[in-house]
C-alpha positions in Angstrom: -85.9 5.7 -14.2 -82.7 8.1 -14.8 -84.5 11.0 -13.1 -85.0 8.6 -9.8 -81.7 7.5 -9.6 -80.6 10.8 -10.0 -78.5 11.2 -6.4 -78.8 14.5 -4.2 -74.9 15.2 -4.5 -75.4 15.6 -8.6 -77.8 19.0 -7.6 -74.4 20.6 -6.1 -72.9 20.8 -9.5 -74.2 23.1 -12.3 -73.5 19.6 -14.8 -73.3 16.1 -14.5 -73.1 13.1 -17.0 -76.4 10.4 -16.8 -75.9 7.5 -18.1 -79.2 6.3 -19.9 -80.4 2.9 -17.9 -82.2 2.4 -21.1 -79.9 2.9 -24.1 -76.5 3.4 -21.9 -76.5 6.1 -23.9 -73.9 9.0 -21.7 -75.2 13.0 -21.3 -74.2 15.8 -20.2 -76.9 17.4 -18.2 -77.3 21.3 -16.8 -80.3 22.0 -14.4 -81.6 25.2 -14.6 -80.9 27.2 -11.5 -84.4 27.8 -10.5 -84.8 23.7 -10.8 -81.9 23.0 -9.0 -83.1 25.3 -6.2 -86.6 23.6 -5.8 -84.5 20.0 -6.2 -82.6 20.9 -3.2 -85.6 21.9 -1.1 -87.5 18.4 -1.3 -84.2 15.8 -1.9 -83.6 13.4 0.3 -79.9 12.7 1.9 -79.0 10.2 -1.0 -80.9 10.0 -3.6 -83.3 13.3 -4.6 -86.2 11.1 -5.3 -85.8 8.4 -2.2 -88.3 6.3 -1.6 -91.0 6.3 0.5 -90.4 2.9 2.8 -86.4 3.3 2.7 -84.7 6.2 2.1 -81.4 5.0 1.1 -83.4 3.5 -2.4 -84.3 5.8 -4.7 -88.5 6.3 -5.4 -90.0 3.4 -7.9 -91.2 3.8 -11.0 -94.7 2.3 -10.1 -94.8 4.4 -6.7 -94.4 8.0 -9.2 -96.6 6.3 -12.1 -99.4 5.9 -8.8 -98.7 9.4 -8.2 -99.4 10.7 -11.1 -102.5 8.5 -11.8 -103.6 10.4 -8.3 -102.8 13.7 -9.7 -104.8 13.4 -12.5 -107.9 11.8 -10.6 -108.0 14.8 -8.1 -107.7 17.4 -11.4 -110.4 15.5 -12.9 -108.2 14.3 -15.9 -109.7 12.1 -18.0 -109.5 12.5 -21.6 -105.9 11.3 -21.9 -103.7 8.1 -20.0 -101.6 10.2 -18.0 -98.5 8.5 -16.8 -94.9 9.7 -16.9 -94.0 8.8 -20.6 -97.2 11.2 -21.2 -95.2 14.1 -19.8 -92.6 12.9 -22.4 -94.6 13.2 -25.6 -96.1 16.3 -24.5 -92.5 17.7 -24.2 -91.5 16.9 -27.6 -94.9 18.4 -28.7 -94.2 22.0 -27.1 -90.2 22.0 -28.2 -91.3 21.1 -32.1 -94.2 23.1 -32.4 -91.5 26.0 -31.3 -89.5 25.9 -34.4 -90.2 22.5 -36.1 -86.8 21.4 -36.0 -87.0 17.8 -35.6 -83.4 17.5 -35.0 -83.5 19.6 -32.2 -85.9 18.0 -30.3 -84.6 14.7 -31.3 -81.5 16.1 -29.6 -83.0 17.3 -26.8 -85.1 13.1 -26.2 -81.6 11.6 -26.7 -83.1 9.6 -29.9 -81.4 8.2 -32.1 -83.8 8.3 -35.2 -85.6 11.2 -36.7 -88.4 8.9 -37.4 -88.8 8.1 -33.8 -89.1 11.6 -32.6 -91.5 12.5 -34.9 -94.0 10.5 -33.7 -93.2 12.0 -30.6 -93.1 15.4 -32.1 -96.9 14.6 -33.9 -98.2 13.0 -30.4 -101.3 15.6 -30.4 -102.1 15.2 -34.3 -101.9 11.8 -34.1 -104.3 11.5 -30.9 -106.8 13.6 -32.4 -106.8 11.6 -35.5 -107.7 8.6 -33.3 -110.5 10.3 -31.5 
């Protein structure tokens, strides 16, 4: 939800504060530059995500969670439930298994529990156990 509502003028600024729909919880928040290049590329006037039947709304949540379902169907993905959150555990997977520092990547997913981000952090251990 924050990334969609994320507004085209934001990608002119190396940093700019989100406000977590979620928690309301505030960040600060630096692109890299390569990122911010692509952004610019594809972003629509207002919003960089806009959505597909009116551009001056942002892209839905169920229109990206489609899109990625179609992704994965046309890679053949099948073993895992992709969807967005998905992308999110397997972030937290990469960033711990770098260092294992569990405040860092709790840090880094804006938690605010330890206990939380580690079963983030465990996503893969935990998925194999189950299959």
């Amino acid at each position: 939800d924050d990334v969609l509502n994320m507004r085209a003028s934001e990608l002119l600024k190396e940093r700019f504060t989100v406000t977590e729909k979620k928690t309301l919880k505030r960040r600060t928040v630096r692109l890299p530059v390569k990122l911010r290049e692509e952004l610019i590329k594809i972003s629509g006037r207002i919003y960089v995500f806009e959505g597909r039947l009116d551009p001056k709304k942002p892209r839905s949540r169920q229109a990206v969670y489609k899109d990625i379902k179609r992704a994965a169907k046309a890679f053949r993905i099948k073993k895992i439930n992709v969807c967005p959150h998905s992308a999110r555990k397997i972030y937290a997977v990469q960033e711990y298994k770098k260092d294992m520092n569990i405040k860092r990547v709790k840090e880094l997913l804006n938690h605010s529990s330890e206990a939380v981000t580690m079963i983030y952090a465990l996503a893969d251990e935990i998925s194999a156990k189950k299959h």
